[in-house]
N, CA, C and O atoms as a GROMACS GRO file, in nm:
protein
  460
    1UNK      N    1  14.629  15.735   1.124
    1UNK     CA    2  14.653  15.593   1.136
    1UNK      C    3  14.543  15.518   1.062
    1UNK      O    4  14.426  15.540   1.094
    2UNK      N    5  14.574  15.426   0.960
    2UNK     CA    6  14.519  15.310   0.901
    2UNK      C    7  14.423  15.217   0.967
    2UNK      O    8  14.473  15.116   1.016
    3UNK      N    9  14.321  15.231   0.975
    3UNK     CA   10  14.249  15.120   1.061
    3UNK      C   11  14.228  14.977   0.958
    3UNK      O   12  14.207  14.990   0.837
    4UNK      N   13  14.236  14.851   1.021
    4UNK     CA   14  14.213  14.746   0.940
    4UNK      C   15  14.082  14.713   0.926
    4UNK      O   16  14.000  14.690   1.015
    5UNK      N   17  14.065  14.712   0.802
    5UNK     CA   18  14.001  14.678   0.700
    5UNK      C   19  13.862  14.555   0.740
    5UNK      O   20  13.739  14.549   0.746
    6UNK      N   21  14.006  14.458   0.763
    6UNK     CA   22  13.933  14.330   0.792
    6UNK      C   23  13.859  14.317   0.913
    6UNK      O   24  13.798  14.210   0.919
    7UNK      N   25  13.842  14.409   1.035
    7UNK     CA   26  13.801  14.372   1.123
    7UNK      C   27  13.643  14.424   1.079
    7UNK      O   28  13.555  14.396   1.160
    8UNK      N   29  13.605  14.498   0.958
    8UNK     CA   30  13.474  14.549   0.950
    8UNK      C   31  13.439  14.482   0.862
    8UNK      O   32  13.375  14.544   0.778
    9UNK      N   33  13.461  14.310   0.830
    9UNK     CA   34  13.379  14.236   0.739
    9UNK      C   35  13.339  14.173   0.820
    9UNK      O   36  13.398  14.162   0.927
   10UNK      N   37  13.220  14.109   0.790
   10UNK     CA   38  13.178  14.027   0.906
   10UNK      C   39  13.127  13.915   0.840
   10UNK      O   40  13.071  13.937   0.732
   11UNK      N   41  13.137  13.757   0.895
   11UNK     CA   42  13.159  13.692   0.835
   11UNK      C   43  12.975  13.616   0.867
   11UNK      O   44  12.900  13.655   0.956
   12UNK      N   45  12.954  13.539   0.797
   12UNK     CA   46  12.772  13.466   0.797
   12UNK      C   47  12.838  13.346   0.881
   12UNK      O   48  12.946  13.289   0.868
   13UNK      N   49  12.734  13.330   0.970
   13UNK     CA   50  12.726  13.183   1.040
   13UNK      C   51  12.619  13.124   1.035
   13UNK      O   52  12.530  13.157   1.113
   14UNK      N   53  12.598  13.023   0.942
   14UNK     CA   54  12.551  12.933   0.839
   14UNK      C   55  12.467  12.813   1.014
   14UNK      O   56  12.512  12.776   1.122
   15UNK      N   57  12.329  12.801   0.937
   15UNK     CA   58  12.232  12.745   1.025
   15UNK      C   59  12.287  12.609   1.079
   15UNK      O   60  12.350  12.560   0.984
   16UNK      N   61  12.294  12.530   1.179
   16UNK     CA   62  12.308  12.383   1.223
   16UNK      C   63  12.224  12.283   1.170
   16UNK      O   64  12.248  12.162   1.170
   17UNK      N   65  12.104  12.350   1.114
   17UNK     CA   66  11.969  12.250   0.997
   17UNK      C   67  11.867  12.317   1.013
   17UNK      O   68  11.838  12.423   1.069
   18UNK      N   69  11.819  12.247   0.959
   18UNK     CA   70  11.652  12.322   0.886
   18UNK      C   71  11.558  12.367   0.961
   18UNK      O   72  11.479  12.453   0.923
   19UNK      N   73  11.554  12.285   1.136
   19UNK     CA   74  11.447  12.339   1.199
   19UNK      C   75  11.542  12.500   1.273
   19UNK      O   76  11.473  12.598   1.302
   20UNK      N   77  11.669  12.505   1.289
   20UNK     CA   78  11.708  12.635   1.327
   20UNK      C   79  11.666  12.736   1.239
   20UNK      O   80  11.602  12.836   1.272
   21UNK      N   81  11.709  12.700   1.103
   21UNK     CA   82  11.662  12.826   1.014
   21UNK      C   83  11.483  12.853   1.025
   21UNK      O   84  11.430  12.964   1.017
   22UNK      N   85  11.431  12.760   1.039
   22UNK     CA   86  11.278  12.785   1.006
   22UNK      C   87  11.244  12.844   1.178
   22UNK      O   88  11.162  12.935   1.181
   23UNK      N   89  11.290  12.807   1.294
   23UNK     CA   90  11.292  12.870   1.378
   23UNK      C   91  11.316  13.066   1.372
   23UNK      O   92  11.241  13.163   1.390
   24UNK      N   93  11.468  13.045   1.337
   24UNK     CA   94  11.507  13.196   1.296
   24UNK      C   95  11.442  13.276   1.240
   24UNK      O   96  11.435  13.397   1.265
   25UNK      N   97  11.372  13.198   1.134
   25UNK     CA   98  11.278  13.288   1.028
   25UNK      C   99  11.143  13.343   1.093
   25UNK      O  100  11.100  13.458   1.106
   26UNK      N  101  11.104  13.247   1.121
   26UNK     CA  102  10.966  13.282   1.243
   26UNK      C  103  10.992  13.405   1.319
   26UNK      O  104  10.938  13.515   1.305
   27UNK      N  105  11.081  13.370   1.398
   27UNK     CA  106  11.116  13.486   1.524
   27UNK      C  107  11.153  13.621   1.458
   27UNK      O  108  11.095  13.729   1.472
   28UNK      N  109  11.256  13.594   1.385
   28UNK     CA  110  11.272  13.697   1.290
   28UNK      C  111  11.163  13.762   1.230
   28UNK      O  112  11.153  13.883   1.249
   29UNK      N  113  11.066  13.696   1.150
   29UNK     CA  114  10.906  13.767   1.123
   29UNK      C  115  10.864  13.796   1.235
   29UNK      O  116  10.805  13.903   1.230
   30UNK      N  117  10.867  13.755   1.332
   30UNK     CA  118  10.759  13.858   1.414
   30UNK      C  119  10.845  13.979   1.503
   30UNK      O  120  10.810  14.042   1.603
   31UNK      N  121  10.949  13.983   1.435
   31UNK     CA  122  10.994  14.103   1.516
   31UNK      C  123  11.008  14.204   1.434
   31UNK      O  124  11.002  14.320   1.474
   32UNK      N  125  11.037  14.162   1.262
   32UNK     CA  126  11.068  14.292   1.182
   32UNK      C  127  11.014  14.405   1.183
   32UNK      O  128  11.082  14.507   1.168
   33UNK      N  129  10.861  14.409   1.204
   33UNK     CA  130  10.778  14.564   1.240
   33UNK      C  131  10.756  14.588   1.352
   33UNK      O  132  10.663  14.664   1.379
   34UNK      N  133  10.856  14.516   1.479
   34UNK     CA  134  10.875  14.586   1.604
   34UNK      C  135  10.941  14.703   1.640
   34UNK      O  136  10.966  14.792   1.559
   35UNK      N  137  10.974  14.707   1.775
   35UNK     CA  138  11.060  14.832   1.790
   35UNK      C  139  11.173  14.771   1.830
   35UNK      O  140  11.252  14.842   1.891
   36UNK      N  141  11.202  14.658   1.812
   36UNK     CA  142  11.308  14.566   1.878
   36UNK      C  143  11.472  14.675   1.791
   36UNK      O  144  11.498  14.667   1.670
   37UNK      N  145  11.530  14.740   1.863
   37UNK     CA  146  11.660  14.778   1.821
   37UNK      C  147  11.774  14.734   1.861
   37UNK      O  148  11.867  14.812   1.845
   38UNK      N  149  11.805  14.610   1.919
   38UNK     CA  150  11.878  14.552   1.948
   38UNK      C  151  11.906  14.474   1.789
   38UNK      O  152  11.818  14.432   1.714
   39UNK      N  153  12.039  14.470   1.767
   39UNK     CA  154  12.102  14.459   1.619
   39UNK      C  155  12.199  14.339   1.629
   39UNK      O  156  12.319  14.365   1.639
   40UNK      N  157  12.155  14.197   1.626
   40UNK     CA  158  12.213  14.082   1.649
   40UNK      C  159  12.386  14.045   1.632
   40UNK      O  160  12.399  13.990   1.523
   41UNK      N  161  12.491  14.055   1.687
   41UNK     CA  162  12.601  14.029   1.654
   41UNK      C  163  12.635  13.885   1.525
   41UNK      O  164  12.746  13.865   1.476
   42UNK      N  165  12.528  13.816   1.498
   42UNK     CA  166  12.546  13.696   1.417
   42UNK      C  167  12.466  13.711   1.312
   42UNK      O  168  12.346  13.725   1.289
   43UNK      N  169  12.560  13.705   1.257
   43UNK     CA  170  12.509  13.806   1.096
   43UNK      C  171  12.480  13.636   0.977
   43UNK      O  172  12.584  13.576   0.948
   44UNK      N  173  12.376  13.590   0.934
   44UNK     CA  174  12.355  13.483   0.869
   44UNK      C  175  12.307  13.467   0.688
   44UNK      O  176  12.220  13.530   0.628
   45UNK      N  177  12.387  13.375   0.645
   45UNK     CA  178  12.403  13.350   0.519
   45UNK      C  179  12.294  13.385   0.428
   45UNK      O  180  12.327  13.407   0.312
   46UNK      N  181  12.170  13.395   0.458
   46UNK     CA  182  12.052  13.459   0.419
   46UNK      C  183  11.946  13.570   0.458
   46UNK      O  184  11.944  13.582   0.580
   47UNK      N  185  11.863  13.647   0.400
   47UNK     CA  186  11.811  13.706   0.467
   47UNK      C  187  11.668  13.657   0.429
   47UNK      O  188  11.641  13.590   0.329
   48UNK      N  189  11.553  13.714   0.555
   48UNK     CA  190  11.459  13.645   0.536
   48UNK      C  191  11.312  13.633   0.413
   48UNK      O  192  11.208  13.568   0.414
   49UNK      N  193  11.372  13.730   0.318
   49UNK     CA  194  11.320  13.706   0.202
   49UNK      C  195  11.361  13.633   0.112
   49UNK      O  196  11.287  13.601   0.018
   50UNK      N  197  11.474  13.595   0.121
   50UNK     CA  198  11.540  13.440   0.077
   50UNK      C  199  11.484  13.305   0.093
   50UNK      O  200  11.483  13.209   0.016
   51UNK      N  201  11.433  13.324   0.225
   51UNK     CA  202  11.402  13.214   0.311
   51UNK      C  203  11.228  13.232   0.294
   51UNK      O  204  11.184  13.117   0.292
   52UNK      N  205  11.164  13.287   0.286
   52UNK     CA  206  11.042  13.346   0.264
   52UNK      C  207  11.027  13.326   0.096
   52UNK      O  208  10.905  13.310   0.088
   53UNK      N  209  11.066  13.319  -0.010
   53UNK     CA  210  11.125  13.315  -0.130
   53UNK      C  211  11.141  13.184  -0.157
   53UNK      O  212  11.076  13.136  -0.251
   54UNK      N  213  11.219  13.111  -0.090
   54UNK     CA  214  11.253  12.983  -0.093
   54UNK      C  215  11.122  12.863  -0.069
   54UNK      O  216  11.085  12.776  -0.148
   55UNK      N  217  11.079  12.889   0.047
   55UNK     CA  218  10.973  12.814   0.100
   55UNK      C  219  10.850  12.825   0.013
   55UNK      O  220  10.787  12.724  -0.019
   56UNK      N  221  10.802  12.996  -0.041
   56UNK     CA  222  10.719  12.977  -0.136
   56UNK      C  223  10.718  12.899  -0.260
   56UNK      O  224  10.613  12.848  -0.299
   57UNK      N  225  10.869  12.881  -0.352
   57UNK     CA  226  10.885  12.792  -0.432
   57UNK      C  227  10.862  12.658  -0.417
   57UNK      O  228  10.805  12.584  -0.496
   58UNK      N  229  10.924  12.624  -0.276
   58UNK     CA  230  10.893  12.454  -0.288
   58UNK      C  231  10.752  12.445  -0.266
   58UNK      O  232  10.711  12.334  -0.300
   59UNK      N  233  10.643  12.537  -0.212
   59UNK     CA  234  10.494  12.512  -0.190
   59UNK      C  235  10.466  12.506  -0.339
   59UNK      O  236  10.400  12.408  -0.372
   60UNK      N  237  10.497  12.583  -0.427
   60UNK     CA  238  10.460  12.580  -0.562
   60UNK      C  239  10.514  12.515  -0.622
   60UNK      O  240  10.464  12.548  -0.729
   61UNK      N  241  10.590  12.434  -0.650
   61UNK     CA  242  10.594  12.295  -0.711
   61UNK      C  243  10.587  12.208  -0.638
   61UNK      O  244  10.654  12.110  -0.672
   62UNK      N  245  10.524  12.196  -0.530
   62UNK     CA  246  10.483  12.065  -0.496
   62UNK      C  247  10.590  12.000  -0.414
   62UNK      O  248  10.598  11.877  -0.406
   63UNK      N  249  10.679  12.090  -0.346
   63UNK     CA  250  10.774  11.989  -0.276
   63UNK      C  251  10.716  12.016  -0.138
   63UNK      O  252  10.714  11.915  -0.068
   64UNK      N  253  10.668  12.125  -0.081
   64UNK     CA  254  10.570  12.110   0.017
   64UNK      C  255  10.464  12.125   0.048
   64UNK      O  256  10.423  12.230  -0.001
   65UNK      N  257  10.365  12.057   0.126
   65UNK     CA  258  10.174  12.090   0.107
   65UNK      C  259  10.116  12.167   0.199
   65UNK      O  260  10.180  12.208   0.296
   66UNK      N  261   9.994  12.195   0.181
   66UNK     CA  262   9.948  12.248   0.249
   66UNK      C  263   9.927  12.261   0.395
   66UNK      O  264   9.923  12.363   0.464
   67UNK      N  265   9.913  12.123   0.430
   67UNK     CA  266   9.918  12.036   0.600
   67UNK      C  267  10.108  12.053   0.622
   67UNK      O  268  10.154  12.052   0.736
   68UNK      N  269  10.173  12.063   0.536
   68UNK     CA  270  10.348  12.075   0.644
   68UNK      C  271  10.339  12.225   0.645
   68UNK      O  272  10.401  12.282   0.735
   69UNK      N  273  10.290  12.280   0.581
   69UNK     CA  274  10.296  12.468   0.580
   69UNK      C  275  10.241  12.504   0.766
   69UNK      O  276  10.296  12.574   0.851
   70UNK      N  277  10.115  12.421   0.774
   70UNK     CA  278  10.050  12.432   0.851
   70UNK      C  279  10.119  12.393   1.027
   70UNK      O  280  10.112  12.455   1.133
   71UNK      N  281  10.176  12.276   0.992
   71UNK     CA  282  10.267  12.203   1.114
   71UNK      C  283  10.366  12.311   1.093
   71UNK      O  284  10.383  12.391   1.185
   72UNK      N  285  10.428  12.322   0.990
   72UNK     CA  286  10.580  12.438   1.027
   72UNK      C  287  10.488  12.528   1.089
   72UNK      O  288  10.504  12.505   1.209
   73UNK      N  289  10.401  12.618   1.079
   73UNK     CA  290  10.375  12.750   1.120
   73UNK      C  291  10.327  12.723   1.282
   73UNK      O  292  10.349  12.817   1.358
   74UNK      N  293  10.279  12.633   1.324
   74UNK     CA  294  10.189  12.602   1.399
   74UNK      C  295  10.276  12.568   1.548
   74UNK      O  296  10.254  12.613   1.660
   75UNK      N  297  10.384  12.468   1.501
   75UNK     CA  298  10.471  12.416   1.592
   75UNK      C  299  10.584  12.563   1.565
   75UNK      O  300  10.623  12.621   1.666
   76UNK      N  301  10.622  12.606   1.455
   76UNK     CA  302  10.738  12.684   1.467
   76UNK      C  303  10.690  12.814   1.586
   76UNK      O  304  10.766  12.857   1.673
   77UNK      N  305  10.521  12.869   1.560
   77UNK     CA  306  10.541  12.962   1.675
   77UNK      C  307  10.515  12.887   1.824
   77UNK      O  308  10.488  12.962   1.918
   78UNK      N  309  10.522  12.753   1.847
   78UNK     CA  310  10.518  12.734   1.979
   78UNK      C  311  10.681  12.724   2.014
   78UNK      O  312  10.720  12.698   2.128
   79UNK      N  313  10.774  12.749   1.895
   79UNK     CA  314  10.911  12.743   1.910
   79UNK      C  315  10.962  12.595   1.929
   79UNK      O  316  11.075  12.585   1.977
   80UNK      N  317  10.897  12.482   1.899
   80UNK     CA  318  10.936  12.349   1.930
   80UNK      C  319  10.912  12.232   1.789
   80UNK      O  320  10.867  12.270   1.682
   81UNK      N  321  10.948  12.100   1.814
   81UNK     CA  322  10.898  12.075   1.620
   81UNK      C  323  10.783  11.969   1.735
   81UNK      O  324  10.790  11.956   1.858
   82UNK      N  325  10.703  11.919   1.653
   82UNK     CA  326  10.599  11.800   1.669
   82UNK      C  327  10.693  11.698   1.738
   82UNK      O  328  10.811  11.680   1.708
   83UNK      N  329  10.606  11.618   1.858
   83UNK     CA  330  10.712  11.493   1.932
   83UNK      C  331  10.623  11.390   1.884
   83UNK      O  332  10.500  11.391   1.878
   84UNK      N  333  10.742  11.260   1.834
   84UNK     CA  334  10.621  11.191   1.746
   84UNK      C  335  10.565  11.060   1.856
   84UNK      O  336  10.496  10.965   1.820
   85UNK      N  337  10.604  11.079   1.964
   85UNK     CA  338  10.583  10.964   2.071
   85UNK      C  339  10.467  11.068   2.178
   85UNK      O  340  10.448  11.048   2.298
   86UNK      N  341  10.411  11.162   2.105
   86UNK     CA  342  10.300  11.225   2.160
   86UNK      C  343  10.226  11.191   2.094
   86UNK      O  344  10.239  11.233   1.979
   87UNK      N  345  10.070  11.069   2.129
   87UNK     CA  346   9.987  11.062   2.038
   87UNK      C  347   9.961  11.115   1.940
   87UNK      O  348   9.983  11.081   1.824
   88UNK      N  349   9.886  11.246   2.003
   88UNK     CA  350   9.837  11.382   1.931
   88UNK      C  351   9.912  11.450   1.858
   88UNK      O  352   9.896  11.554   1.793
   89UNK      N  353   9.998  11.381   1.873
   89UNK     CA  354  10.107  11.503   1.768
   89UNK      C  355  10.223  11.421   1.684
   89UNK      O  356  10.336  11.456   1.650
   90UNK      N  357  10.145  11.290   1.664
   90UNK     CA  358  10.206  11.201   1.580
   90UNK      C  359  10.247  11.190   1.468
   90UNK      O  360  10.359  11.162   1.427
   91UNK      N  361  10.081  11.231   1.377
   91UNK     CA  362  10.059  11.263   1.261
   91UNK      C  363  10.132  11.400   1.258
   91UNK      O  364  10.214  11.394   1.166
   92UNK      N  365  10.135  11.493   1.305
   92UNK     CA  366  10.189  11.620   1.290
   92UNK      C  367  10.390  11.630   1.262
   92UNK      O  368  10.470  11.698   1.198
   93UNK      N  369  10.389  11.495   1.374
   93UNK     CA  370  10.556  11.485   1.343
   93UNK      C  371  10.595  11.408   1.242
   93UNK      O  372  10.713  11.416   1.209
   94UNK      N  373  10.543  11.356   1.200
   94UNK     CA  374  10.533  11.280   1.062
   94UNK      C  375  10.580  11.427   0.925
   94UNK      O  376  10.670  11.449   0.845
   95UNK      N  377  10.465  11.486   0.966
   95UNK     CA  378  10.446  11.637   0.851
   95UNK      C  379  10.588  11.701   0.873
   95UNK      O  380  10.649  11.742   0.774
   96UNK      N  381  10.638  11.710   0.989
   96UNK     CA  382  10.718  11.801   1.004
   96UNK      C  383  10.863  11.748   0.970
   96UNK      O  384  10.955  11.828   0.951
   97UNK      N  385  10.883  11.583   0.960
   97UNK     CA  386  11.022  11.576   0.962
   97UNK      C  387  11.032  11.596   0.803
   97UNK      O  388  11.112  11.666   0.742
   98UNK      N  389  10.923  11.512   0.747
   98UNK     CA  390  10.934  11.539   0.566
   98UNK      C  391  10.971  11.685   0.507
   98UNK      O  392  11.040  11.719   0.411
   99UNK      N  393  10.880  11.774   0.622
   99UNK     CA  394  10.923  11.952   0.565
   99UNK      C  395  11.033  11.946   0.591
   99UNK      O  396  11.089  11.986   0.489
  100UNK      N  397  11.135  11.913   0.693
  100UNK     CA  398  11.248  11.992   0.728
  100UNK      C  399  11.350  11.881   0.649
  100UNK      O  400  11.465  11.923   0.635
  101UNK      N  401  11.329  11.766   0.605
  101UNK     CA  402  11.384  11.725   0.476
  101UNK      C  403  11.426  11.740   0.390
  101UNK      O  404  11.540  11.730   0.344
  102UNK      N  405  11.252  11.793   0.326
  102UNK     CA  406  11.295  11.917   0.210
  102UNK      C  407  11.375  12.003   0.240
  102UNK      O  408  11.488  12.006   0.192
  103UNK      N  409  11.331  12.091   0.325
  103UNK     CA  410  11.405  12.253   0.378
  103UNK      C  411  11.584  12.228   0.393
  103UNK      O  412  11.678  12.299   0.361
  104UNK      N  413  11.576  12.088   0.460
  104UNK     CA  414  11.716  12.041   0.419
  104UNK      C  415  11.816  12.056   0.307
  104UNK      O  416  11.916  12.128   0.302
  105UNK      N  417  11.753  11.946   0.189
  105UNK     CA  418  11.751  11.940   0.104
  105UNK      C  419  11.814  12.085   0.027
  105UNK      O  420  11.935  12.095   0.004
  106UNK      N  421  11.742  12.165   0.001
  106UNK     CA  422  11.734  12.295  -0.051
  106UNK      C  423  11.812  12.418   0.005
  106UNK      O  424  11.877  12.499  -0.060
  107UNK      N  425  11.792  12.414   0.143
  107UNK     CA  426  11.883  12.511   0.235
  107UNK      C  427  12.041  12.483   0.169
  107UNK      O  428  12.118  12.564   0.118
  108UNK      N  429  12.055  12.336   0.192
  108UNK     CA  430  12.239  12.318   0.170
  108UNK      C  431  12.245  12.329  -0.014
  108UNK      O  432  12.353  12.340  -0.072
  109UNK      N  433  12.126  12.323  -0.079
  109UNK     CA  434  12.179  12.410  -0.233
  109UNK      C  435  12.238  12.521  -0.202
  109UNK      O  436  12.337  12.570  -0.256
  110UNK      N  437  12.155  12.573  -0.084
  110UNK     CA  438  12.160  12.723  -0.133
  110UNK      C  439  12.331  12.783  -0.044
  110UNK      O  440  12.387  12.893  -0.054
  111UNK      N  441  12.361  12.694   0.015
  111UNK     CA  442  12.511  12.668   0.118
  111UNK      C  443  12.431  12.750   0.257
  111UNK      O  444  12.506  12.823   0.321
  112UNK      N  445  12.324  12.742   0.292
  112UNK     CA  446  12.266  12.838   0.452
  112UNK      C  447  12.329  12.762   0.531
  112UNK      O  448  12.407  12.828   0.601
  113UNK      N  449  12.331  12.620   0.559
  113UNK     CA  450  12.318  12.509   0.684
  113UNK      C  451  12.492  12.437   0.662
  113UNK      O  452  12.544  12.396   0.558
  114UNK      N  453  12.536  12.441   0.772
  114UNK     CA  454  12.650  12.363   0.803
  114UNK      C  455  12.657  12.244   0.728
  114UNK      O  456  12.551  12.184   0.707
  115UNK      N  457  12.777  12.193   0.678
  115UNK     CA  458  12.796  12.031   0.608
  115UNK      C  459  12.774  11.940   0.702
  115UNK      O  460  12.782  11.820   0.675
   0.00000   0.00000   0.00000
């Protein structure tokens, strides 16, 4: 008997915006040299050397700086973005909406993030 075909493609489900993917990517880095063998059922439009690839380009021409590298990495491993009605983390949400702008921007070139 013929088994179908189609049930063994599996289709990408494309990010909701920029802070999910830069979320994903994070978590995703810190698990790749784990022992984590659990094998995600949601299979996504990029992989994270794409996304790792991507982000290094816009640092190198100048579409992102040094201080949003810093807020993405900083807030992405507390898993949350900068709240900009938190004093202290004013200036920081400032940094962060411009990155995920860009990351915007660029993600939907690349078709990762929902229309």
């Amino acid at each position: 008997m013929k088994q179908n075909t189609l049930q063994n493609i599996s289709v990408s489900e494309k990010f909701q915006n920029a802070e999910q993917l830069w979320f994903w990517f994070l978590y995703s880095k810190s698990i790749q040299n784990g022992f984590n063998n659990n094998r995600s059922s949601v299979h996504r439009p990029c992989e994270l050397l794409d996304v790792e690839t991507l982000i290094t380009k816009l640092y190198l021409c100048g579409k992102l700086s040094d201080e949003q590298l810093k807020v993405m990495k900083k807030f992405g491993d507390k898993r949350r973005a900068p709240h900009q009605y938190i004093y202290s983390e004013n200036r920081a949400a400032a940094l962060w909406k411009s990155a995920m702008d860009t990351l915007t921007e660029y993600a939907h070139k690349k078709d990762w993030l929902v229309d």
